[in-house]
N, C-alpha and C positions, 0 to 999 in steps of 0.2 A: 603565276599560279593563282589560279581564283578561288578564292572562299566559297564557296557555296556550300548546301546547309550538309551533303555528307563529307567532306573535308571537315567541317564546322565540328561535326559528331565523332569524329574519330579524333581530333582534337582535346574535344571532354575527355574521352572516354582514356587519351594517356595521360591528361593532368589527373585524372583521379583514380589510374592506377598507381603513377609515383607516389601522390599523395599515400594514396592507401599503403602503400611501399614504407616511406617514412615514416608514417601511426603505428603499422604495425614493427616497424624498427625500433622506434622508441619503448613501445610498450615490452617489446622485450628483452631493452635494456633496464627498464625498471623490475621485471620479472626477473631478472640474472641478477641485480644486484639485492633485492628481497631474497630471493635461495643462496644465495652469500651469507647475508644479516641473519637469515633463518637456519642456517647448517654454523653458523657461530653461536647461535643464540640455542642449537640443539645439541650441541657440546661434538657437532660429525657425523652426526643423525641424519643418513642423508633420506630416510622415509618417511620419518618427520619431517624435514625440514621441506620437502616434497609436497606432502599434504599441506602444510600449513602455507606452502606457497600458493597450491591448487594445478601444480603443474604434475607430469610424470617422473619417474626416477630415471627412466628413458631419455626424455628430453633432457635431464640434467647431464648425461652422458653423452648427447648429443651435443651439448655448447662443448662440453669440455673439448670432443673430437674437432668441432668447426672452429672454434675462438682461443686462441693459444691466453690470452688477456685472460679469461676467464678461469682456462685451465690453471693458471698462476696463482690466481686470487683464489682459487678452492685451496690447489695444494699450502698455501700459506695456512688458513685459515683452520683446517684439518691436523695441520701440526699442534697450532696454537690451539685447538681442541685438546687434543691429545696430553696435550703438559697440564693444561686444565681440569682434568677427568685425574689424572693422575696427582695432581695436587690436592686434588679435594678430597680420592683415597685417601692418599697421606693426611691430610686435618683430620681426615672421622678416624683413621687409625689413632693417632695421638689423642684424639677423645676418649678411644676405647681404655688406650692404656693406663690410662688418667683412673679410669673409672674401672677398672681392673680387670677387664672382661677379654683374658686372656687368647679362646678358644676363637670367638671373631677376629682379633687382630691376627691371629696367625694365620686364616683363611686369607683375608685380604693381605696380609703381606706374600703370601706366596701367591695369589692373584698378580700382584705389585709385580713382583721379581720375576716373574713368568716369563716375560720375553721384555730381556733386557735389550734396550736401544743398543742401535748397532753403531755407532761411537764408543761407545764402554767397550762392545765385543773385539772392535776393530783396533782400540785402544790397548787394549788386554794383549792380542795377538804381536802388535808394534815390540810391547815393553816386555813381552814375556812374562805375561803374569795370569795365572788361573783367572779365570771370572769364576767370583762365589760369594755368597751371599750369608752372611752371618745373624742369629737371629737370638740375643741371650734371653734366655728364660727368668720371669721374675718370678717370684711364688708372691700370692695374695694371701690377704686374711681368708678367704673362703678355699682356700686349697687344703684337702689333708693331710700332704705330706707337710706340712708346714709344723714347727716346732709350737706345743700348745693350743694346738687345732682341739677344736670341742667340737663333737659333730653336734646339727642342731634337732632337737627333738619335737 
């Protein structure tokens, strides 16, 4: 086979399609693992975490379909969202309570208990046991039914 300059040219032209193959390979394994770090970092927010990538919500649906590795690494990260959003309820709840501010806490707890994990559900059904959620009522100083309540004027 002889080189000559159109063998020559079609030569270039698949080292710098692989090439270009590989650049853009890697570029969008730094892009998958940014929308990783960015939907950890937006508590599961995958619109956010989307923009702030600069890619589409699309394309993030689309690794998940073609890349199982990736589909992994979301579902993981989604969970661990998910007990994080629900942990940091729970803190501002116990802030609220603290601070006696009845009427929000019970919004967010019944936010809370709204759709109980299905381990407790599945849990519940094994052991024979009701799922229910118990919530006691404290009275505060600013309450009227409260013994000595002075309304303020």
């Amino acid at each position: 086979m002889t080189f000559d300059e159109n063998n020559f040219q079609r030569y270039i032209l698949a080292v710098n399609i692989f090439n270009m193959n590989t650049e853009e390979q890697a570029r969008t394994t730094k892009q998958k693992q940014a929308m990783i770090d960015a939907i950890e970092a937006n508590f599961g927010n995958i619109t956010k975490a989307a923009k702030e990538v600069g890619i589409n919500v699309r394309t993030h649906n689309r690794w998940r379909k073609e890349d199982n590795d990736y589909d992994t690494q979301f579902v993981k990260i989604k969970d661990v969202s998910y007990v994080k959003v629900k942990d940091s309820l729970l803190e501002e709840a116990m802030k609220r309570i603290k601070k006696g501010d009845s009427t929000v806490l019970n919004q967010m707890l019944r936010l809370f208990y709204k759709n109980l994990p299905e381990d407790m559900i599945k849990a519940a059904r094994v052991n024979d046991i009701p799922v229910r959620a118990t919530i006691k009522w404290v009275s505060t100083p600013q309450d009227p039914r409260r013994e000595g309540y002075v309304k303020p004027e």
